[in-house]
C-alpha positions as CSV (number, residue, x, y, z in Angstrom):
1,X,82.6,87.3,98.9
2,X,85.0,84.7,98.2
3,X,86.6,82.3,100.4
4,X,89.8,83.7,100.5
5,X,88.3,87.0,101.6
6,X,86.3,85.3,104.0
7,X,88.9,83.8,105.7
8,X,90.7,87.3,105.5
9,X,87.9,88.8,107.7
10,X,88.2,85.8,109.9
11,X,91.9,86.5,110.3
12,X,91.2,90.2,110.8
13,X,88.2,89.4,113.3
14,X,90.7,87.2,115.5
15,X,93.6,89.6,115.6
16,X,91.3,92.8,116.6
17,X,90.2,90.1,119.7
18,X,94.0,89.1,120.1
19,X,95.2,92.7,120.4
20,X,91.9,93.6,122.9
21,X,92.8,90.6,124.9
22,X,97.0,91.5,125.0
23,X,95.8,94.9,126.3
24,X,92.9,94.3,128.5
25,X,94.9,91.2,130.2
26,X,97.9,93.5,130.8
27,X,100.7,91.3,127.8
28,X,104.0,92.3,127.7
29,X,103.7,95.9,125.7
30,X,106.2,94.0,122.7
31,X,103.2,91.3,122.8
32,X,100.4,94.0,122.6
33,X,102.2,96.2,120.0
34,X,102.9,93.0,117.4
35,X,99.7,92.0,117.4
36,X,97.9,95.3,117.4
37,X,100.4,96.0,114.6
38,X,99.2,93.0,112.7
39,X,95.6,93.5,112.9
40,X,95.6,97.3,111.7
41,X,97.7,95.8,108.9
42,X,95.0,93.5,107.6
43,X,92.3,95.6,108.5
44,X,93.7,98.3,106.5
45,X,93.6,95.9,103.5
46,X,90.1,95.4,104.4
47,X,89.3,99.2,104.4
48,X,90.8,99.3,100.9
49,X,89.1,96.3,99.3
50,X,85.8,97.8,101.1
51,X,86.2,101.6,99.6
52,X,87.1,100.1,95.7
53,X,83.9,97.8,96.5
54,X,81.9,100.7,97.4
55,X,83.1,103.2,94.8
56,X,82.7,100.3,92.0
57,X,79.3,100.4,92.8
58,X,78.8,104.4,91.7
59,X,81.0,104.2,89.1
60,X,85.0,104.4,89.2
61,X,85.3,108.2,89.6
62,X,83.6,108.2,92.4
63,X,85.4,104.9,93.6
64,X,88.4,107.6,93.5
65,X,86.8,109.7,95.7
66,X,86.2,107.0,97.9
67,X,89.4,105.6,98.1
68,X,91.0,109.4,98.5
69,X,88.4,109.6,101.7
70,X,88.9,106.6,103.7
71,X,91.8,104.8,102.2
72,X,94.4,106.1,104.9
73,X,91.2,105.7,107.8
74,X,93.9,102.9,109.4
75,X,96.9,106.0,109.6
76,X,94.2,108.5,110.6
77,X,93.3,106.5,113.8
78,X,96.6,105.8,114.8
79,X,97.6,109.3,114.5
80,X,94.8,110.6,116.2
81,X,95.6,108.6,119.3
82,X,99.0,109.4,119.2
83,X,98.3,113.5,119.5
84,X,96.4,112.6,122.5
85,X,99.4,110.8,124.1
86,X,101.2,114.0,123.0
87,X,103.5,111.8,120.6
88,X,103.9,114.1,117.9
89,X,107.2,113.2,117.0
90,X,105.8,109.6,116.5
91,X,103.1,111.0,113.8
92,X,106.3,113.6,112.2
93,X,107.6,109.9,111.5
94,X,104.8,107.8,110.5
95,X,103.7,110.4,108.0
96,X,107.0,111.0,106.5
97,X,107.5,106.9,106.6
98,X,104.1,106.4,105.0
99,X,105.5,108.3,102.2
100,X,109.1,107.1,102.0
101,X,107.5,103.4,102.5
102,X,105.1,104.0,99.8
103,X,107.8,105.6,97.5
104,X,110.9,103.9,98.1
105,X,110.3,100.5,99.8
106,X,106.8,99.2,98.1
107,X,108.2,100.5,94.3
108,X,111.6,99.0,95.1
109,X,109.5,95.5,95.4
110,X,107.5,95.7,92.5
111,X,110.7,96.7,90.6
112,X,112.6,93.9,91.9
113,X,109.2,91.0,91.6
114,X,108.6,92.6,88.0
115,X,112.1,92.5,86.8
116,X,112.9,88.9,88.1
117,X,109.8,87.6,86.7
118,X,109.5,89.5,83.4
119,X,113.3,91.2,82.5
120,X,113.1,95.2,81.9
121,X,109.4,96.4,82.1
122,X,108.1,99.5,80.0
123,X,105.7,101.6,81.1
124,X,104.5,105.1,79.2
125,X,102.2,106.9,82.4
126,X,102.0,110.2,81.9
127,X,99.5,110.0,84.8
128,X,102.2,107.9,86.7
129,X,105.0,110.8,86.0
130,X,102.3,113.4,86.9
131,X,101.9,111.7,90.2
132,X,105.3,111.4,91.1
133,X,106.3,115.2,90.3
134,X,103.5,116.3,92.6
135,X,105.1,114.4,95.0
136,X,108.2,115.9,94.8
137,X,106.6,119.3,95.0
138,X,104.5,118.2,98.3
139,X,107.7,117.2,100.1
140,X,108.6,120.2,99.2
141,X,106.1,122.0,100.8
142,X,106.3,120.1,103.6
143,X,109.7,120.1,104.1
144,X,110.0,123.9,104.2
145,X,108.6,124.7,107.8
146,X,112.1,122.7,108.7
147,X,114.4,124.0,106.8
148,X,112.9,127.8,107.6
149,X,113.6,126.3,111.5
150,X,116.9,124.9,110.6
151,X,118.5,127.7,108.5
152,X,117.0,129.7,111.0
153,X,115.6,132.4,108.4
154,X,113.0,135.0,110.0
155,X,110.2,132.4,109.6
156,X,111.8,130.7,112.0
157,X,109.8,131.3,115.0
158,X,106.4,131.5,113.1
159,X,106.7,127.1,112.5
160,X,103.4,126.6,113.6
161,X,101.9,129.4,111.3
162,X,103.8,128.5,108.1
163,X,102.7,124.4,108.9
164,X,98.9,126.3,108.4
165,X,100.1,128.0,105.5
166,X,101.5,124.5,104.3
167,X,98.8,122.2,105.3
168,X,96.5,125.0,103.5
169,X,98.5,125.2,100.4
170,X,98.0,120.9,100.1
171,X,94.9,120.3,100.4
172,X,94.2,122.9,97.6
173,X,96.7,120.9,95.3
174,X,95.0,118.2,96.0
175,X,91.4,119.7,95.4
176,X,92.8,120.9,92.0
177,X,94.2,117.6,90.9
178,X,91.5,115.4,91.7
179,X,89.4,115.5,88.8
180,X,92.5,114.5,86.8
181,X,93.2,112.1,88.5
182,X,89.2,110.5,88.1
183,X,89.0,111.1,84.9
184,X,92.2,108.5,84.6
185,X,90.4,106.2,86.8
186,X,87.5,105.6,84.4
187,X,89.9,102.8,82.6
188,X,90.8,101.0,85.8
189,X,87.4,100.6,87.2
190,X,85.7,97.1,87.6
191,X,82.4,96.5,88.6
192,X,81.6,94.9,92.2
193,X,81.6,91.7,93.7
194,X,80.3,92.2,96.8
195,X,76.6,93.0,97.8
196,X,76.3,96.8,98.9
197,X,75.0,95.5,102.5
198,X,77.9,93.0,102.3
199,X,80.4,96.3,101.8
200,X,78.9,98.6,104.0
201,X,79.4,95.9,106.6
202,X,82.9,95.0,106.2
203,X,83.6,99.0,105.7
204,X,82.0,99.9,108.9
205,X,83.5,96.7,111.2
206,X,86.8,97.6,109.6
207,X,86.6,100.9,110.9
208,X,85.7,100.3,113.8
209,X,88.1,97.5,114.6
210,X,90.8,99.8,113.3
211,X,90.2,102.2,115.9
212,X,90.1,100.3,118.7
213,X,93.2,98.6,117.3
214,X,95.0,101.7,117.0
215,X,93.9,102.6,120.4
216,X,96.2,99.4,121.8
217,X,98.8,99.8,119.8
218,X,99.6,103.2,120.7
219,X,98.8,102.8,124.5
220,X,101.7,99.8,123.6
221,X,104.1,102.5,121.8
222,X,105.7,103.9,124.2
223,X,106.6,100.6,126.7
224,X,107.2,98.5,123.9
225,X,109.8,101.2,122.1
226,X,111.7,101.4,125.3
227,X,111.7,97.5,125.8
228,X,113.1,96.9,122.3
229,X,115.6,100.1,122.8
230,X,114.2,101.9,119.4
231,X,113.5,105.0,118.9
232,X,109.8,106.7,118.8
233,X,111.1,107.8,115.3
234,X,111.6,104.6,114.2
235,X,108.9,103.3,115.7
236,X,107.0,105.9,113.3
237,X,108.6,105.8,110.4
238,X,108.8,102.2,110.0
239,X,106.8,99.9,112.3
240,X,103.6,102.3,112.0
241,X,103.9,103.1,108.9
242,X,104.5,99.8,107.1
243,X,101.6,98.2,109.5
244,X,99.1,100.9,107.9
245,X,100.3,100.8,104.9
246,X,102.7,97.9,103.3
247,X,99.8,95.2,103.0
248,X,97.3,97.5,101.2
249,X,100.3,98.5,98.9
250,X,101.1,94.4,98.2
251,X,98.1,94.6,95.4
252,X,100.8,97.1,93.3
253,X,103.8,94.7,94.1
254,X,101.3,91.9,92.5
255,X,100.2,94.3,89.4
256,X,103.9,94.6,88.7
257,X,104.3,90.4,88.8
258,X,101.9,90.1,86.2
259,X,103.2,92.7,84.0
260,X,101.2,95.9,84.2
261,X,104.1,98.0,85.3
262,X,101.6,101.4,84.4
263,X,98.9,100.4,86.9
264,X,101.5,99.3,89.3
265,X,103.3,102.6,89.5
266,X,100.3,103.9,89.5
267,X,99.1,102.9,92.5
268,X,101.7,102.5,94.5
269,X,103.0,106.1,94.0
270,X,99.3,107.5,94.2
271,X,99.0,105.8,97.7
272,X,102.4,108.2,98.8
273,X,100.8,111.2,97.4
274,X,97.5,110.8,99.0
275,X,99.3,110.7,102.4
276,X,101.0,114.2,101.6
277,X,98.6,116.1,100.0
278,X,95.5,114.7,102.3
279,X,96.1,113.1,105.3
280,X,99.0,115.3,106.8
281,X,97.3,118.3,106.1
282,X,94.0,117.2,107.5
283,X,96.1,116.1,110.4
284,X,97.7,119.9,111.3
285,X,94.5,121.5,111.2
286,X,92.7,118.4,113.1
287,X,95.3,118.5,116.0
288,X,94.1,122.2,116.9
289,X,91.7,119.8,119.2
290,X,94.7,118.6,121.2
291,X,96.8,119.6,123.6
292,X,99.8,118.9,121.6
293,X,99.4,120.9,118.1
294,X,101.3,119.2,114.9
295,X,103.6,120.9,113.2
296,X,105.4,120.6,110.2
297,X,108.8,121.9,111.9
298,X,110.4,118.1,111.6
299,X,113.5,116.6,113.0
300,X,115.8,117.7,110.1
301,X,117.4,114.2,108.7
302,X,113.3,113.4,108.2
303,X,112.6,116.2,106.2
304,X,116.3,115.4,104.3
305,X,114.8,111.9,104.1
306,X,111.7,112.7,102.7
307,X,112.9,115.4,99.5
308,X,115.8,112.4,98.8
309,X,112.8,109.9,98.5
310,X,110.5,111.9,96.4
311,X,113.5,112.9,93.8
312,X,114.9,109.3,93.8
313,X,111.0,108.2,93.0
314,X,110.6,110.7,90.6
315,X,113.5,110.0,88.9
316,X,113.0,106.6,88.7
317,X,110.0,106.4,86.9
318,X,110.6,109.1,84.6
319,X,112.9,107.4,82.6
320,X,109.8,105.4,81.1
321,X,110.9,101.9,82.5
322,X,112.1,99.8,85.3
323,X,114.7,96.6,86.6
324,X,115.4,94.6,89.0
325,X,118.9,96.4,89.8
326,X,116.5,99.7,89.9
327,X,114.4,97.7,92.5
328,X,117.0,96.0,94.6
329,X,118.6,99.6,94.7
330,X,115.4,101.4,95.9
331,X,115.3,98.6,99.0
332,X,118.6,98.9,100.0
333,X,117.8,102.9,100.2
334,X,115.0,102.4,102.3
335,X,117.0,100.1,104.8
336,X,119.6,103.0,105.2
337,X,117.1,105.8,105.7
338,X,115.3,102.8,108.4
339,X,118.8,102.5,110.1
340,X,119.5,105.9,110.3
341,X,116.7,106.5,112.9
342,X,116.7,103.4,115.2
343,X,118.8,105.1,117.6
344,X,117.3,108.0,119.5
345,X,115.3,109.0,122.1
């Protein structure tokens, strides 16, 4: 390891004991949930620099596999703890905001950084468009428990079933798709840098400092949402999401600054797709061990949200190339979809 990434497991080491200490010492809960925040952030970018580390080691289709297993580990444990608090609308949110953030935000920057730096970047993916149309089609899918509930069609009262159905239908898509997807990752790979003792350690303390970190944060959710006077869908579909998400997702912001738009689309938009067709689905059928089941019956303007996101992202990098305007545009989307849900229960 490097010094940099030494001093990034420093960082990460001193946050998780920051965020124990704001909970065990009884901080204010906005104290407790900013610095629990923090630390799953960074330890999420550990997790990810840990799974390439470990996949480079077996060869870059398996890296894929990897990445595909623990990359969203971070999310998982949050949303795990949050169905045992029964906040399911909180998970609804950081699901559909791990998507959006993916999708709208993190593409807006690396259009907007790659266009200031290097004028109107081309880009020819067919693995990039193939990405972002199943997408589309899994907000789709799960958007349609909703809209059977809001239209009220005779589905209606069979949400919980049709989530099953849903959930079911995903994770076959994404069990069909794989191999596709490794077979692209054969030109990406790079060997490792790290020692495999040296990557199973960081993996494992990662993991383990990301649980106990999501533990605080969520035990912080609740008191902290009400002291700031923002809503628990807010709180998921921005705060928690961005915190599991936004600084693993900086390395495609940085692809598109040094002019591989390709890879950079790439990974970003792979990042939202992996959140719909495998951690939400794994997420329904896992919450059968809680009290409080999760469904894909959404509040409606999320599910709106989510299909608007997914066409806008498709649309955008269909067209074969990308701006700053594009970028700046995308941004300013994802601040009005942000804004929309800060006021609420």
């Amino acid at each position: 390891m490097n010094r940099a990434e030494l001093r990034q497991v420093g960082l990460a080491a001193l946050l998780v004991l920051a965020a124990g200490l704001a909970h065990f010492l009884d901080a204010t809960p906005v104290l407790s949930f900013a610095v629990a925040a923090a630390a799953i952030a960074l330890l999420a970018r550990l997790v990810g620099g840990a799974t390439d580390q470990l996949g480079g080691r077996a060869g870059s289709s398996a890296a894929g596999v990897v990445q595909s297993a623990l990359g969203n580990l971070p999310e998982l444990f949050i949303a795990l703890f949050a169905l045992h608090e029964g906040l399911v609308r909180v998970v609804q949110a950081a699901l559909v905001g791990s998507v959006i953030a993916n999708g709208v935000l993190v593409l807006g920057l690396a259009f907007l950084v790659g266009g200031l730096r290097h004028g109107t970047q081309q880009f020819d993916s067919p693995r990039a468009r193939m990405i972002a149309t199943l997408t589309v089609l899994s907000a789709a899918i799960l958007s349609m428990p909703t809209l059977a509930h809001t239209f009220h069609t005779p589905a209606a009262p069979h949400g919980r079933a049709l989530s099953f159905i849903c959930a079911g239908v995903l994770i076959a898509l994404f069990v069909v798709t794989l191999p596709s997807f490794l077979i692209a990752d054969e030109t990406v790979g790079e060997p490792p840098r790290w020692s495999l003792t040296t990557t199973v350690l960081v993996l494992g303390a990662a993991s383990v400092g990301a649980a106990f970190a999501s533990d605080w944060f969520v035990s912080a959710l609740r008191p902290a949402t009400h002291a700031m006077h923002m809503s628990q869908d807010f709180a998921g579909l921005v705060v928690v999401a961005i915190a599991g998400n936004a600084v693993e997702n900086v390395v495609g912001v940085q692809l598109a600054a040094r002019d591989r738009p390709d890879f950079a689309i790439s990974v970003i938009v792979s990042s939202a797709l992996q959140v719909a067709l495998l951690l939400t689905p794994v997420l329904v059928f896992a919450s059968l061990a809680f009290a409080s089941t999760l469904t894909l019956v959404f509040p409606t303007l999320l599910a709106l949200a989510l299909l608007l996101s997914a066409a806008v992202t498709a649309l955008v990098v269909y067209d074969g190339e990308s701006r700053w305007e594009e970028g700046a545009i995308l941004i300013g989307l994802y601040v009005v979809i942000a804004a929309s849900f800060w006021w609420g229960a």
